[in-house]
N, C-alpha and C positions, 0 to 999 in steps of 0.2 A: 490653359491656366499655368502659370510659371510661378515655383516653388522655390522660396530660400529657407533655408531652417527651421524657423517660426514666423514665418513670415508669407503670406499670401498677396499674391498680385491679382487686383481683380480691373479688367475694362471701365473705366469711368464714366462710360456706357447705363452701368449699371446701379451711379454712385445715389443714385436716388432710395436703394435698398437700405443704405448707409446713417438714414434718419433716425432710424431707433439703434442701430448698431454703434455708433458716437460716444452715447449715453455710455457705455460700459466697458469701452475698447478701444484705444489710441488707434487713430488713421491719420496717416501723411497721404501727400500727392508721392507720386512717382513718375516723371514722362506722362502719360496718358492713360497711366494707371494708377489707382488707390490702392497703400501701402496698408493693409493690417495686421497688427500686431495681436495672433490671436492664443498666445499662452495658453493651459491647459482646454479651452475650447477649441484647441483647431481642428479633431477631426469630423465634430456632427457640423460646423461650420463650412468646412471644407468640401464636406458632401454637400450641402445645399446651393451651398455657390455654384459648385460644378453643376448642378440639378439647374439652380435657376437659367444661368449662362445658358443651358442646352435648351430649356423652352423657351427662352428669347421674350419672357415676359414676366413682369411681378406680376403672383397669382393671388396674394390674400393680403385683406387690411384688415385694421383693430382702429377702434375708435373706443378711449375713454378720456376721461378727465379727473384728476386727483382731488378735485374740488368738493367729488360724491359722495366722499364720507363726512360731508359735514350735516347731511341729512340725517336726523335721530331724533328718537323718541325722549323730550324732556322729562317728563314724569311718570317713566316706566322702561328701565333698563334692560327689563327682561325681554322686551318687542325681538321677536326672533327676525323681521326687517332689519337688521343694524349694519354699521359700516364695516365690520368684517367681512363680511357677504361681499363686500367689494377687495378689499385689501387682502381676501388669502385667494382668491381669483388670482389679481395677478400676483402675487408671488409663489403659486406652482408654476403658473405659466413662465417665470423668468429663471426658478430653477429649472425647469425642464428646456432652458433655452429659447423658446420661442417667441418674443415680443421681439428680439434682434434679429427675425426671421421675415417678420410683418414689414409692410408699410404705413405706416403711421398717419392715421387723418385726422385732420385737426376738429375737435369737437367745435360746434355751435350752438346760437339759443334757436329754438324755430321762431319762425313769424308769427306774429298776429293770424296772418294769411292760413300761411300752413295748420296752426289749430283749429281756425274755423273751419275747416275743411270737415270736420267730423266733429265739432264741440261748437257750443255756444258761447254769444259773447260774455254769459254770466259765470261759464266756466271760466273762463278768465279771469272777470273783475274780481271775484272772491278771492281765489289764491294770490292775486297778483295785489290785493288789501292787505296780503298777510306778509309781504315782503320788509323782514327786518323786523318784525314787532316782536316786541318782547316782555308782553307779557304773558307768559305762560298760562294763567289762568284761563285767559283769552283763547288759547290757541287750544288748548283743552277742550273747553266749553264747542269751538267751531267742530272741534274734530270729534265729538260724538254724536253730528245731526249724519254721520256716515258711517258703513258698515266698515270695520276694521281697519281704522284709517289713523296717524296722528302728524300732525302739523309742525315743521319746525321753521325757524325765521327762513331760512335759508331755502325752503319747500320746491318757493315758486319758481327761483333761479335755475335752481337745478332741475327741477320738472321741464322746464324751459331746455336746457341742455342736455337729458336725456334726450324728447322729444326731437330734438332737430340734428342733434348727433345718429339717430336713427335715420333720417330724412338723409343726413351726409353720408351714410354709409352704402345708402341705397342709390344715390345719384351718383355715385364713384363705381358701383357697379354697371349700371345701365350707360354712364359713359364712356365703359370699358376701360380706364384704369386701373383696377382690379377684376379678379375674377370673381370671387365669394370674400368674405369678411364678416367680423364678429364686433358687434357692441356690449362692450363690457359696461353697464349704465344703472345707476339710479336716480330715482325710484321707478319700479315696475310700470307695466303700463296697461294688462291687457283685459283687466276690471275696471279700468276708468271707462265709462258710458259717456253718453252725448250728453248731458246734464248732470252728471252726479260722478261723485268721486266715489272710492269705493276698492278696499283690499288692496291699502298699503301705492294705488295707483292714482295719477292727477289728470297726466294725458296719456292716449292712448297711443304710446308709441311707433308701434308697428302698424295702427289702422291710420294714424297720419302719414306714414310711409309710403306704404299701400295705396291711399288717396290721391297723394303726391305722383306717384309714378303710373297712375291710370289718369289723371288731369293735366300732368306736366309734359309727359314721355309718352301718354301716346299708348299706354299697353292694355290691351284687352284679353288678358289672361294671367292671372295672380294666384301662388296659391299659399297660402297660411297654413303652416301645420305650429299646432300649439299641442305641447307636451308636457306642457306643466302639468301640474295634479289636479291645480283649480281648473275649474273650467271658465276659458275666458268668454265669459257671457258678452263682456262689452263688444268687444272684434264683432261678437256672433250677431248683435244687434248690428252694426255697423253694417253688416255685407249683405243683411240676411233675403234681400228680395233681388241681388245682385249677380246674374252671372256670371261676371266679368272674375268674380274674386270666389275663391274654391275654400271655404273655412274646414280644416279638418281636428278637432280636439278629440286627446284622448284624456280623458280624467277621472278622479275621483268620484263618484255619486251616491253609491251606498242607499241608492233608492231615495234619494231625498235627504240620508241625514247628512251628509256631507254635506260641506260648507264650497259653492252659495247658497244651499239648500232653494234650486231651482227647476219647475217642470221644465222649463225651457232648454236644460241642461242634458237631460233622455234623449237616446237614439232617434225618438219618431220626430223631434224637431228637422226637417231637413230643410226649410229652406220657403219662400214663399214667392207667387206670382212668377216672373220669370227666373229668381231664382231659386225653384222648385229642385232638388235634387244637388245642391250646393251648399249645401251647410250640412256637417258628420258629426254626429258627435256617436267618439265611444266609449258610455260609462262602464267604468269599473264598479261592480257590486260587492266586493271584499278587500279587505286589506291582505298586506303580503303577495300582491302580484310582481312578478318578476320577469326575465328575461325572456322568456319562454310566451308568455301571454305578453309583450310588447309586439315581439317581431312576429308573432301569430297575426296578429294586426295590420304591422306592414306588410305581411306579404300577401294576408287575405282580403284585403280593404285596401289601404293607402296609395303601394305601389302600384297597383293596377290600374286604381282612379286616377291616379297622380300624371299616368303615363297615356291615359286616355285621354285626359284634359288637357296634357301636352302646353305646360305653364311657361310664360316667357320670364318670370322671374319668380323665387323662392325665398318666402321670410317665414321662420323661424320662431315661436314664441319659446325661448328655451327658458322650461322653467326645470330644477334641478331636484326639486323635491319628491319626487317620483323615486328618488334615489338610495338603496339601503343607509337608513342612519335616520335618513330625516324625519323630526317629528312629526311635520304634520302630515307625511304623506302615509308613512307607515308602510312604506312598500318597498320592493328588492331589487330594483334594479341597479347593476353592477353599473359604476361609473364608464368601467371601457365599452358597454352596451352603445351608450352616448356615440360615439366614434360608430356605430355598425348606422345608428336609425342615421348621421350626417354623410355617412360615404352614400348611401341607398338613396339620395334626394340629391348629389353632385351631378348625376349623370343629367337630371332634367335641364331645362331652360338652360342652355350650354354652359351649366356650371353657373350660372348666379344664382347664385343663395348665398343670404345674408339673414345671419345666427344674432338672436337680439335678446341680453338676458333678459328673465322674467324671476320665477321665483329660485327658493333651493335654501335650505335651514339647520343643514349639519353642514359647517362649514369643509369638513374632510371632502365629501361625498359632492359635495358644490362644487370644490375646487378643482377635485381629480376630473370629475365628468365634466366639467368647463373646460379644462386644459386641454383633453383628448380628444374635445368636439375642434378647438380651434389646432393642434396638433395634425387634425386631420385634413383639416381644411387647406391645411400645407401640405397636403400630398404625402404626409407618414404613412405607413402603412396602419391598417385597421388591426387593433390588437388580438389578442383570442379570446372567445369566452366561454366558460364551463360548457361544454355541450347541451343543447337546448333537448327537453323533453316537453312531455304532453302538458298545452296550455291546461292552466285552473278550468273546471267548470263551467263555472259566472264569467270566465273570458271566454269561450267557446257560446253560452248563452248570447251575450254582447258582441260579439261578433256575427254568430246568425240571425240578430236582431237587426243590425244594421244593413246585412246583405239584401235582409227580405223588404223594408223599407225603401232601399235602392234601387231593386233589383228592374225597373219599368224605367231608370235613365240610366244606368251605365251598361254599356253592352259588354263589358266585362265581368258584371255580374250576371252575365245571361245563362252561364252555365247552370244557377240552381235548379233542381230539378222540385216538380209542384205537387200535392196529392189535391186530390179532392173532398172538400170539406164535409162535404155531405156523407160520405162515408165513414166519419171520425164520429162515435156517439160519446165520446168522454174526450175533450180535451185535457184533461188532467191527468189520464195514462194512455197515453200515446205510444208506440211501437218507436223501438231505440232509433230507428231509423229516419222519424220524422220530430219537426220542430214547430214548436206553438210558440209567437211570440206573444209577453204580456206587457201590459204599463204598471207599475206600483210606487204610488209615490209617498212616501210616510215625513215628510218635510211640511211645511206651513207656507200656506201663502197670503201671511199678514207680516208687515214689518213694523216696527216698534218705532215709535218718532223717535228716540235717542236711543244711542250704543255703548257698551260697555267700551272704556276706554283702558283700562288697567288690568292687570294679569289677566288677560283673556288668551294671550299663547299656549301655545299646548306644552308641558313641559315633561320628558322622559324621566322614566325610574333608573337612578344612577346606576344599579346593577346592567340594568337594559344597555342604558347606553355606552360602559365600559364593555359588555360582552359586542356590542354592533364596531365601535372602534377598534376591536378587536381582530373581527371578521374585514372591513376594511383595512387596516394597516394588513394584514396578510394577500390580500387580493390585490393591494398597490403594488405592493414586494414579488408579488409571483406574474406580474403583467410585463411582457417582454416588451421593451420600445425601444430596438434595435433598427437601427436604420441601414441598407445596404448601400454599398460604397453606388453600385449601379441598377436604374428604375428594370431597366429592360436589357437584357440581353437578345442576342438575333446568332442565328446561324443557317447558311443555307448551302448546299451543296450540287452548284457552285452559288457564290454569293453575288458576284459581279453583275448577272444582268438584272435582278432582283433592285440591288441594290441603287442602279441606274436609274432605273423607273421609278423609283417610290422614295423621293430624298431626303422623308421623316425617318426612313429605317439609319442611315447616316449621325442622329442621335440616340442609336439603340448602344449598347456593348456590343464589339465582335466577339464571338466564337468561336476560338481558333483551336483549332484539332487537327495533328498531320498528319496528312494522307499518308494513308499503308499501302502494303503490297497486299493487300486481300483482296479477295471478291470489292465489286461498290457497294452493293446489301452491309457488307461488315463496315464499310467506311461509312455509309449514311449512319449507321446506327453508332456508331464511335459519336460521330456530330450530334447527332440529338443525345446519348447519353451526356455527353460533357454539357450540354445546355443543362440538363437536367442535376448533374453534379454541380453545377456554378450555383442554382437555387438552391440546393440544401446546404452549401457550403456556406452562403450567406453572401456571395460576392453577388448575385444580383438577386433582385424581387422577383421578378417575372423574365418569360422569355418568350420568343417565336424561332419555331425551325420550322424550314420549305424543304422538304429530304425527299428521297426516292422510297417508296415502297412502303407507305409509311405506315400499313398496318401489321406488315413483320416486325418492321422497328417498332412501333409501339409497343409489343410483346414483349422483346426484348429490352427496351428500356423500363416498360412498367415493372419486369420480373428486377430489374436492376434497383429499379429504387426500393422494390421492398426486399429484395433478397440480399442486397450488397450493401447498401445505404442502410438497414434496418429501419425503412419507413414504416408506420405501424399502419396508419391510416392513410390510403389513395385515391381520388374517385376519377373517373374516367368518364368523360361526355362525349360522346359519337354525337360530333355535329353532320357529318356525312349524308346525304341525300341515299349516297348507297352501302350502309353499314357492313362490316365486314366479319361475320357471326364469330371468324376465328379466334378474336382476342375474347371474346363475353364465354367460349367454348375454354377456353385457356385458365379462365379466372374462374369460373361458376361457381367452383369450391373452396373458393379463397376466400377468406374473410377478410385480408387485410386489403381489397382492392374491390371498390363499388363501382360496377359498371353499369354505364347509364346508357339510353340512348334515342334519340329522339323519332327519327324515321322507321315507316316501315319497311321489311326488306330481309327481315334474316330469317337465318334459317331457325334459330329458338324466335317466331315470331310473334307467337303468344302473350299479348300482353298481360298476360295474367299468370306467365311464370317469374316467379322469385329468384330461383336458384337453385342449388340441392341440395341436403345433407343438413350440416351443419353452417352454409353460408348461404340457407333462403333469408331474401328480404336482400341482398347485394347485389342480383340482376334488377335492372329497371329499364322496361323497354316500352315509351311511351304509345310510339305504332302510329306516327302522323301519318298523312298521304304525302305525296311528295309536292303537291300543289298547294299546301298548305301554308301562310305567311306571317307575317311578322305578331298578330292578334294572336294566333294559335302558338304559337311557339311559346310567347310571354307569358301565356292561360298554363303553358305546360310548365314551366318556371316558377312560377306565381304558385303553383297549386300546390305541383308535385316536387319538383328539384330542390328549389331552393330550401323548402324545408324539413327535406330527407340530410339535404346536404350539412346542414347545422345543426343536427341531432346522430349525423356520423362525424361528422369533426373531422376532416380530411387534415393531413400536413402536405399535403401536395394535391394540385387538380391539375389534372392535364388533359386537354381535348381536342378531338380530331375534327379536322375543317376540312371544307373546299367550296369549289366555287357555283357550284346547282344546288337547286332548291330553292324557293321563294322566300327568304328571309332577306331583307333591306342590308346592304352594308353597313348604314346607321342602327337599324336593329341588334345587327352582331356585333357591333361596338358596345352597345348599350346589354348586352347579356355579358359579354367581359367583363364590361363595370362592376356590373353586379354580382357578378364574384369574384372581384378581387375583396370582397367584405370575408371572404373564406379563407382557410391557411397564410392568414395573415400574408394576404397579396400573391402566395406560393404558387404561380398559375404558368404553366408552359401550353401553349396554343402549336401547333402541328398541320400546316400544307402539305397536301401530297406535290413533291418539283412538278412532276407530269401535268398537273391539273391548274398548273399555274396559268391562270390568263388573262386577257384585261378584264373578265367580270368577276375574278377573286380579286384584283387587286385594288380594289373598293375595298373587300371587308379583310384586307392586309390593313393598310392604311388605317380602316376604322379600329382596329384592333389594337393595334402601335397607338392610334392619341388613345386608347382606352385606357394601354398601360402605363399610358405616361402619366395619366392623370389630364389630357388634356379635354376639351370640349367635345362633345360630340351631338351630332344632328339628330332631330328624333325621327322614328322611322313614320314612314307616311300613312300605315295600311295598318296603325294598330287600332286605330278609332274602330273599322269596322263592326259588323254583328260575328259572333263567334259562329264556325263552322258547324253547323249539327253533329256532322259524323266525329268533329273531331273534340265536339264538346263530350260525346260516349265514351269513347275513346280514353278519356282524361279523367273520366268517370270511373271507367271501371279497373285502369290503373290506378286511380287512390283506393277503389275499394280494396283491389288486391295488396295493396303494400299497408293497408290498415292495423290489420295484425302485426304488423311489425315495424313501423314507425307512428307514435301517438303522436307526433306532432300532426299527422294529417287528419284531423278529430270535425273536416266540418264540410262532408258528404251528405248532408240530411236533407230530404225534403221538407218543403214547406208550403202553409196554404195558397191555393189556386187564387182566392180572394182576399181581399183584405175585411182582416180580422178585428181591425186596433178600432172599429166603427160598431154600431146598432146593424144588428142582433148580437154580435158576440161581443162585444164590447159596451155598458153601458153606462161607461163613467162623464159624467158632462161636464166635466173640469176640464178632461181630456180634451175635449171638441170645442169649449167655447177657448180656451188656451192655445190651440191647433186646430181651425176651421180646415186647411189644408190637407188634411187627413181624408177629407170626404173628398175628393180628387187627386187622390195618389193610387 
């Protein structure tokens, strides 16, 4: 890339980037390059260029249309639906620079075709009646035969153009012109049903989508995670006897009084005929749940499914109301949260996923968490979030509800362990250690022929919501989104033949550190320090070094970054087949350095030691076998790591590799992914030189597209049934770190039979609602 003053030469190669960029930034031609003139944005500009140009492809589109805000409620201003919801979306997004980052696709209206796909032709002719009329009264009267719905002239146009703007965003993916993308759209869509309109929704955006790309393209694996607060009942009907499509909602429920106030809405729905064990829902039973019971979620549920089911494409119901501020959802989750749950869904179906708004009602809280889903989706780094502690409760109940309904299809839930019912004489006090689930539904299941059309939005108490803007404008301000000059740095000692063979490392940073007159031990460890100095400097995100000796160096670089660096927080992950007990021997009383480790092999090999002193609860020594693969490793992630790891707050991870042990090279691409969501991307990966061979140089490779942000293969071996020995194993390490990480709160047994039926269950709502329950 060739630099003049203010001035950037980019290959015209590329000039297709250039369509949103135009809008806000003089460009000439130049020879065979485009000339821009990038004034006070040159340097996050200049980074991204250099970024794009190095993975040799546009990675993210945005589809909207300015047309959305003419969608509005006539005779009730206060409809917390309004066209702001649209207009302060994108302009966070365009202060934070990022729509000049995007590829821009051009919205459309769907087909006829396309909606019948999932709607009838009456769905149709009614809204498509209502185009241009104006008379209010009219449009009133229509809109209270529906549950929280209001009509404007303009409804059906743009219903039309959400709907098929979603359909274009999805077909841009699957055609591989993009990698993931965001539709920024109204009106909503994931309450519109097959016949009835229904919460602000007309068509079902994303289940046309979804229809489209399993009847157009061919795919037999979809998976729908919807995040809204509401639960989108319609999607759940749509899919719900369908294997093909994985429905997973987390939302509001409150036992029924939540709003759709639906049985259908509870955990025991899973799904029907053959798609029996495909449909999730996780209700929430209290309001004020937060960061802490979300990603409790994704890592005890979601992910695991998610990575079992092994989905060729990923959509999104983003609904933002989940989010501290917003009225209706009344709950805490931090906008940068957003950015954790969209990096933890990249790694699937190689990267498409397509982000499709839904709801969101404090426009702060909407727009931030909007911004930093589609921020991410550019390959920014994931931000940081207050260190997660012990989920709520009613999110630990809800979660082991869902497991135990599961637990007969996914073999990722195979680990729960079972009591015997017969043994229990009071389900009502039960021993801490075991889990009864119930149904309770305190909601109605009559609907009213007409709806309340006017002040029916939920409205906050002014003091409330000046103290909540309050709490947001402070967690905007203190969220770092620093972008580093370079994604990956590399260093290896020597580099040359490394480098030779694997020609993705050629887009990494070099490493450069001159060779001393010392020992090589001092010189390899010079190399990996300076890797390690260039991350906390900022000069790059991540790195990889291939060094000699690499668990002397490890000591001495780890003692480096907390003792010369002042890193506060380190964690260290022994991916090693044959762990090396002297660095876990080195640190055992260090508090500022959590040493993890995955294999059996050392000499502290007791998985059930912590540590000593004053730094138990910092050893973590899972104790696999060494035959153990890619299902077991993910089970140990899933359970134990990942969520010790975000309740110590690491500012650096760094972990030791090599090339034995039965873990996939797509595998260990796909566990880098998933923690680059930690230390905001802060992650140095470590080859021992010696061990370098062509069966590491798979999970090199895997590890370099991981850090790049690029696609990665899923591993083959993770469908399996989980190892017995190594499902105890993973057991009794959570036991042991129980006392001293709450986040691992969901060790419990549960009944041998099911419960949710006659004799112990004798609600007939339940069963003529859910006949499918007598076969689970």
């Amino acid at each position: 890339m060739l630099k003049c003053h203010m001035v950037t030469l980019i290959p015209s190669s590329v000039s297709h980037w250039f369509d949103g960029v135009k809008r806000n930034y003089p460009v000439t031609c130049h020879q065979n390059c485009l000339q821009l003139h990038l004034g006070c944005q040159k340097n996050i500009l200049e980074i991204y260029i250099q970024q794009t140009l190095l993975t040799k492809k546009m990675s993210t589109g945005i589809i909207y249309d300015n047309r959305m805000v003419e969608h509005k409620c006539l005779w009730d201003l206060n409809y917390n639906e309004k066209p702001e919801r649209f207009t302060s979306i994108l302009q966070r997004c365009e202060e934070l620079q990022l729509l000049n980052r995007c590829l821009h696709l051009k919205p459309r209206a769907a087909t006829k075709e396309e909606l019948l796909m999932v709607h009838t032709p009456e769905m149709i002719s009614i809204l498509k009646n209502t185009a241009g009329f104006s008379d209010e009264g009219a449009l009133e009267q229509l809109s209270s035969k529906y549950d929280f719905l209001y009509i404007h002239p303009s409804t059906y146009d743009l219903s039309l153009l959400a709907a098929g703007s979603t359909v274009e965003l999805v077909s841009n993916i699957l055609d591989g012109k993009i990698k993931n993308g965001m539709a920024v759209i109204r009106p909503p869509g994931h309450h519109a049903m097959k016949s009835e309109y229904c919460g602000y929704c007309f068509y079902n955006n994303v289940a046309i989508a979804a229809q489209y790309a399993l009847e157009t393209q061919g795919l037999k694996r979809i998976l729908i995670v919807d995040w809204d607060i509401h639960h989108g009942q319609a999607t759940q009907q749509m899919f719900y006897d369908d294997p093909r499509v994985l429905y997973f909602s987390i939302h509001g429920y409150q036992n029924g009084a939540f709003w759709p106030h639906l049985r259908e809405s509870d955990y025991h729905n899973i799904g029907r005929g053959a798609g029996l064990g495909y449909n999730i829902n996780v209700p929430m039973n209290e309001i004020k749940m937060g960061n802490s019971d979300y990603m409790a979620i994704f890592h005890e549920l979601l992910l695991p499914i998610a990575y079992e089911f092994n989905p060729e494409l990923v959509i999104v119901s983003a609904g933002y109301d989940a989010a501290l501020g917003c009225p209706e959802g009344e709950m805490e989750v931090t906008p940068a949260c957003y950015s954790h749950f969209t990096n933890s869904l990249m790694g699937l179906a190689n990267g498409r996923l397509a982000v499709v708004l839904e709801g969101g009602y404090c426009l702060k809280s909407l727009s931030e968490g909007a911004a930093l889903t589609l921020r991410n989706l550019l390959g920014d780094p994931v931000p940081l979030i207050q260190n997660l502690d012990a989920p709520k409760r009613s999110a630990q109940q809800a979660i082991m509800s869902v497991m135990y309904v599961l637990r007969r299809h996914w073999n990722c839930l195979q680990h729960l362990e079972e009591f015997n019912v017969q043994e229990i004489k009071d389900p009502m006090n039960l021993p801490e250690n075991k889990f009864w689930p119930r149904i309770e539904f305190v909601g109605s299941d009559e609907k009213p022929e007409t709806y309340a059309t006017r002040d029916i939005c939920p409205a906050q108490d002014p003091k409330v919501a000046a103290e909540l803007d309050a709490q947001l404008d402070a967690l905007i301000a203190s969220t770092c989104l620093d972008v580093q000059p370079n994604r990956v740095g590399f260093t290896a000692n020597p580099a040359e033949p490394i480098v030779a063979q694997l020609e993705i490392i050629q887009r990494c940073h070099m490493i450069q550190t001159e060779r001393s007159q010392t020992s090589i031990a001092e010189e390899t460890s010079g190399f990996f320090r300076n890797l390690i100095g260039s991350i906390l400097d900022g000069k790059c995100r991540s790195g990889i070094a291939i060094v000699d000796k690499s668990s002397e160096n490890l000591i001495k670089t780890l003692k480096y970054a907390v003792d010369s660096r002042g890193t506060k927080n380190v964690m260290f992950i022994d991916m090693r087949i044959h762990p090396d007990c002297e660095i876990q021997r080195s640190f055992q009383e260090d508090v500022r350095i959590l040493c993890a480790s995955l294999y059996s092999g050392l000499a502290l090999d007791d998985v059930e030691f912590v540590g000593l002193n004053d730094s138990k609860r910092y050893i973590v020594n899972i104790g696999l076998q060494p035959n153990c693969g890619d299902a077991e490793i993910f089970s140990s992630f899933f359970r134990v790591l990942l969520p010790i790891a975000y309740q110590f707050g690491p500012q650096l991870i760094v972990i030791a590799a090599d090339s034995s042990g039965n873990i996939s090279a797509e595998g260990f691409g796909q566990i880098i992914h998933l923690l680059t969501s930690i230390a905001e991307g802060r992650l140095s990966v470590t080859f021992e030189n010696s061990l370098v061979i062509n069966s590491s140089l798979s999970r090199i490779k895997s590890c370099v597209q991981a850090l790049l942000g690029e696609p990665i293969g899923m591993p083959g071996e993770i469908h399996h049934r989980l190892d017995a020995t190594s499902v105890c194993t993973i057991r009794t390490v959570n036991k042991a770190h129980n006392p001293y990480w709450n986040a691992l709160q969901f060790n419990l047994q549960v009944p041998d039979v099911n419960v949710l039926v006659p004799p112990f269950m004798n609600d007939e709502k339940v069963l003529r609602y859910n006949p499918e329950l007598l076969h689970s």
